[in-house]
Z-matrix of the N, CA and C atoms (Angstrom, degrees):
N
C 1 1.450
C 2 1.527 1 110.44
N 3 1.695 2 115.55 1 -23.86
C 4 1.378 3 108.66 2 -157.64
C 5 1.589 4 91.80 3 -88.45
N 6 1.364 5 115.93 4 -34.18
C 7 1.660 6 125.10 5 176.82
C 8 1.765 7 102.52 6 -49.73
N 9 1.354 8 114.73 7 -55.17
C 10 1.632 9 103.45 8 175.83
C 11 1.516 10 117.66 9 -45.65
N 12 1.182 11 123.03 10 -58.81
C 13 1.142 12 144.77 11 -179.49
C 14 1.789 13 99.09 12 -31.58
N 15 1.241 14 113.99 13 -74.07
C 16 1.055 15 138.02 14 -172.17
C 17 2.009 16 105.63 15 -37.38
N 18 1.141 17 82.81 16 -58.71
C 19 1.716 18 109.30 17 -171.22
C 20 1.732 19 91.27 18 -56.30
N 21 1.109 20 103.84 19 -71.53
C 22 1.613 21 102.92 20 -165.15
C 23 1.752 22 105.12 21 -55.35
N 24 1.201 23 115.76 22 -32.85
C 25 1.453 24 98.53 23 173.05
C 26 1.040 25 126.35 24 -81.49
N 27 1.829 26 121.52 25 -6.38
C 28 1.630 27 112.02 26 170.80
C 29 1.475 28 104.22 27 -97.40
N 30 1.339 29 121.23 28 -6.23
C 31 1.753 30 116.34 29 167.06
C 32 1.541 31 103.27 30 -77.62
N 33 1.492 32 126.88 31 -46.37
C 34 1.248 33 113.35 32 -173.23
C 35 1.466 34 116.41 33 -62.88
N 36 1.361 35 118.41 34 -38.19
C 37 1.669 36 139.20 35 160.22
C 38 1.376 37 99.19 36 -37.41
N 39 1.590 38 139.95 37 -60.55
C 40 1.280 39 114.45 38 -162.78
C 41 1.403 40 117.92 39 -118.14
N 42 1.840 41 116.39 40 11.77
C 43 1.242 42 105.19 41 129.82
C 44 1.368 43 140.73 42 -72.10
N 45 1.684 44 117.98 43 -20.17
C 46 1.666 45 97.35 44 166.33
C 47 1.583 46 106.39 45 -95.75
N 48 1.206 47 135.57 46 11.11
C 49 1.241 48 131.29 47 137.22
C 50 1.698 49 126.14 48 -39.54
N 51 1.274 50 105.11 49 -65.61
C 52 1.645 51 112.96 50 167.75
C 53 1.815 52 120.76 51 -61.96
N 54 1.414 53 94.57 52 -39.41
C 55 1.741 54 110.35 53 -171.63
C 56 1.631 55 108.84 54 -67.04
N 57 1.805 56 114.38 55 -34.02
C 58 0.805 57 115.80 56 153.60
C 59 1.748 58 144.50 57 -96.04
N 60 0.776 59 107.84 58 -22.90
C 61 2.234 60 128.35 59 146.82
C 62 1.734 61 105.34 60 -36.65
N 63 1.483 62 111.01 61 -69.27
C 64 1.368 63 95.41 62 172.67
C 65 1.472 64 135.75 63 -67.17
N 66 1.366 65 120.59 64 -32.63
C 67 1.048 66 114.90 65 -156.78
C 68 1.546 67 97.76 66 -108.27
N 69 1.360 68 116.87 67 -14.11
C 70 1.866 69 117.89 68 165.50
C 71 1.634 70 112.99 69 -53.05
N 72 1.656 71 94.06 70 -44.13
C 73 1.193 72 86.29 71 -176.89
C 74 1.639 73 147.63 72 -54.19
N 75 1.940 74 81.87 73 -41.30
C 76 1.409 75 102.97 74 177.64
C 77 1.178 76 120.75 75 -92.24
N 78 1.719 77 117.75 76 -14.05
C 79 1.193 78 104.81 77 -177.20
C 80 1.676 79 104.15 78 -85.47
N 81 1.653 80 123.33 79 -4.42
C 82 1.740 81 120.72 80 177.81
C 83 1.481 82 110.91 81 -45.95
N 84 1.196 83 124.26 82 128.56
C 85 1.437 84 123.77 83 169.45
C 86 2.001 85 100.24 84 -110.17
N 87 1.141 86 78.61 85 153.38
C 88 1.914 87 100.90 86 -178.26
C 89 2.159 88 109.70 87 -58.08
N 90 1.164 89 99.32 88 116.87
C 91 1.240 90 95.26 89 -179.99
C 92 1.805 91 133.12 90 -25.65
N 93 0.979 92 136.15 91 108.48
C 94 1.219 93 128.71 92 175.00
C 95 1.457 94 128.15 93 -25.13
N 96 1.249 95 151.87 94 154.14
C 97 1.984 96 130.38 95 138.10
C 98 1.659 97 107.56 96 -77.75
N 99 1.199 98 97.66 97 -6.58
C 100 1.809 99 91.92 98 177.70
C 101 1.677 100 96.09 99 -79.97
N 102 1.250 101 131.60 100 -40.92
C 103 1.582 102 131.38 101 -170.22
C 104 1.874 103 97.58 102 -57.38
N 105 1.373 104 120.51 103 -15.82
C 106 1.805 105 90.08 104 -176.99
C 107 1.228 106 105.96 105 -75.09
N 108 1.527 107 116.35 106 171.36
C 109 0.796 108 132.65 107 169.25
C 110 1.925 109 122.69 108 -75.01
N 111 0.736 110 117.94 109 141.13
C 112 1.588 111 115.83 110 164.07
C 113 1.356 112 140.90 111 -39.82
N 114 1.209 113 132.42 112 125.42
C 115 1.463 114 124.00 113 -168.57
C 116 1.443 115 96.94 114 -80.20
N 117 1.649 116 113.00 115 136.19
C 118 1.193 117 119.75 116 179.96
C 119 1.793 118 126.25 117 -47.67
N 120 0.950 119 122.77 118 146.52
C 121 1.028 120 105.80 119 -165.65
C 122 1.933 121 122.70 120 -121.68
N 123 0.939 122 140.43 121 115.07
C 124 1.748 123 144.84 122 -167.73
C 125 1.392 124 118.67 123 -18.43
N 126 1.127 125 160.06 124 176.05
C 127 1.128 126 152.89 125 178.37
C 128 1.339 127 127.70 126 -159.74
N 129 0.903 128 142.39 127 92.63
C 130 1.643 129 132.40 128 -147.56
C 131 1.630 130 103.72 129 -109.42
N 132 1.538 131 144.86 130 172.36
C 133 0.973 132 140.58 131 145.63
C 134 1.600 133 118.65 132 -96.18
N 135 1.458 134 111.11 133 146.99
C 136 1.175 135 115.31 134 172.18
C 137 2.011 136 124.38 135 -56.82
N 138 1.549 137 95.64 136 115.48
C 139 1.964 138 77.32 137 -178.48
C 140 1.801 139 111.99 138 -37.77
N 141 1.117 140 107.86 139 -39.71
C 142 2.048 141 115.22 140 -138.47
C 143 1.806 142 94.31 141 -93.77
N 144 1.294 143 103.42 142 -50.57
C 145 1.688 144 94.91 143 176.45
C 146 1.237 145 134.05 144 -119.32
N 147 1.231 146 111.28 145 19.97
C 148 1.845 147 134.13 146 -158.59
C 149 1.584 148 132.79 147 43.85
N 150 1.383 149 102.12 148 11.80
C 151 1.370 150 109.53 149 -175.49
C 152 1.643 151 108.88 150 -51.22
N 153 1.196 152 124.08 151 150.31
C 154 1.821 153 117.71 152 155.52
C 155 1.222 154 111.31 153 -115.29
N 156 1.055 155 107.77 154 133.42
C 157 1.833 156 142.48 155 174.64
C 158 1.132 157 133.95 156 -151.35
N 159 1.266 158 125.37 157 147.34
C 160 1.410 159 137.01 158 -129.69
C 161 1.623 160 102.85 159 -67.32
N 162 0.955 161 137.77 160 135.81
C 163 1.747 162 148.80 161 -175.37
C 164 1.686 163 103.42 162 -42.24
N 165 1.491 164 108.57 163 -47.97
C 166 1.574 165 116.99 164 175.40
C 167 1.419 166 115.98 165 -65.66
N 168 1.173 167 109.97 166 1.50
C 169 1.803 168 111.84 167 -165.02
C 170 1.677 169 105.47 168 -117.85
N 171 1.587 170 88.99 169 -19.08
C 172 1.601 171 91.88 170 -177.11
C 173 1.220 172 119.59 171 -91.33
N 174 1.643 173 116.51 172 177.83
C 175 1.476 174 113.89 173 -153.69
C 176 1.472 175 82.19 174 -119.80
N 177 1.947 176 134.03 175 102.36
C 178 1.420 177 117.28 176 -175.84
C 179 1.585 178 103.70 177 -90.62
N 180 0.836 179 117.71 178 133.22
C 181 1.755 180 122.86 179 151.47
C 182 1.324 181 125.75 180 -146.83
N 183 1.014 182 134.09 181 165.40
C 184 1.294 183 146.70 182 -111.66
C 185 1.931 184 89.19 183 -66.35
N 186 0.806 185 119.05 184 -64.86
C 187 1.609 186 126.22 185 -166.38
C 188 1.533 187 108.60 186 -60.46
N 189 1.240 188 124.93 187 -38.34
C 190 1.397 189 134.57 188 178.69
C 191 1.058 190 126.44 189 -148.85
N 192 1.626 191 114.42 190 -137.41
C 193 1.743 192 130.48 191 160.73
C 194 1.452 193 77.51 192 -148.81
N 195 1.690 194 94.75 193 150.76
C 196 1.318 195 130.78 194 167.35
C 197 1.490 196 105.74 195 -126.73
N 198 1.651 197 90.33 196 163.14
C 199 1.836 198 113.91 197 -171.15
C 200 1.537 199 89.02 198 -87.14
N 201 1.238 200 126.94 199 -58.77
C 202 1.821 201 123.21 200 -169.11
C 203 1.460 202 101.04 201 -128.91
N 204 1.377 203 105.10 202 -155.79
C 205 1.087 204 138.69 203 -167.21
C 206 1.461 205 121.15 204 -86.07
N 207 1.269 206 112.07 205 -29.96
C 208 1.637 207 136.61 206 -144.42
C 209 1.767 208 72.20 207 -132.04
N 210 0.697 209 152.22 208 -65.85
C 211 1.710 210 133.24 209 170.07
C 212 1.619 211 101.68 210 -58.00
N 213 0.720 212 140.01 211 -93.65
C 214 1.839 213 133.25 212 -179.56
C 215 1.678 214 98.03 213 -0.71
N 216 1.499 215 113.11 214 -52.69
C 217 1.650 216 107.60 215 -153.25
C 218 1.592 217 81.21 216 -73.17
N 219 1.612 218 117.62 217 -71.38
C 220 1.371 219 108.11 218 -164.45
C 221 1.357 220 144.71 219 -41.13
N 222 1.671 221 121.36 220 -17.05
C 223 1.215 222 135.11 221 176.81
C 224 1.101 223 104.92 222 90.30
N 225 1.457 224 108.67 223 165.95
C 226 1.535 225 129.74 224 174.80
C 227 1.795 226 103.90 225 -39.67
N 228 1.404 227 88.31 226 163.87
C 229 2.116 228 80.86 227 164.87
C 230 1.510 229 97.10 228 -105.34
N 231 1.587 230 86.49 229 148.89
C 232 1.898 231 99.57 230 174.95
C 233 1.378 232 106.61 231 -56.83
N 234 1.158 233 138.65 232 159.45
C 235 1.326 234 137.15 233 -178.59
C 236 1.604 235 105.81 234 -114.71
């Protein structure tokens, strides 16, 4: 009984060996440019509430970067 045993698990072993060999192969498609990853990106802190967020998101003017709008008006925080 233990010899059956045996048998059926090295036939099942090298049919998904083959089942997968052929059809991995062909079904591989060529890497995407959407799959890279992202170039890191700058990070600034907010003058008014210290948050950090991304350089493109921020509002720069002359004294700092701000998170919004309503921080831009209010100014830096006093320290």
């Amino acid at each position: 009984m233990k010899y059956l045993v045996v048998i059926l698990v090295v036939v099942v072993m090298l049919w998904l060996m083959l089942r997968g060999g052929a059809r991995g192969r062909a079904a591989k498609a060529p890497p995407r440019a959407a799959d890279k990853t992202p170039a890191a990106e700058g990070m600034v802190q907010c003058a008014h509430c210290g948050v950090h967020l991304p350089r493109r998101e921020a509002l720069l003017v002359g004294e700092g970067a701000f998170c919004s709008d309503a921080h831009r008006s209010a100014g830096p925080r006093p320290s």
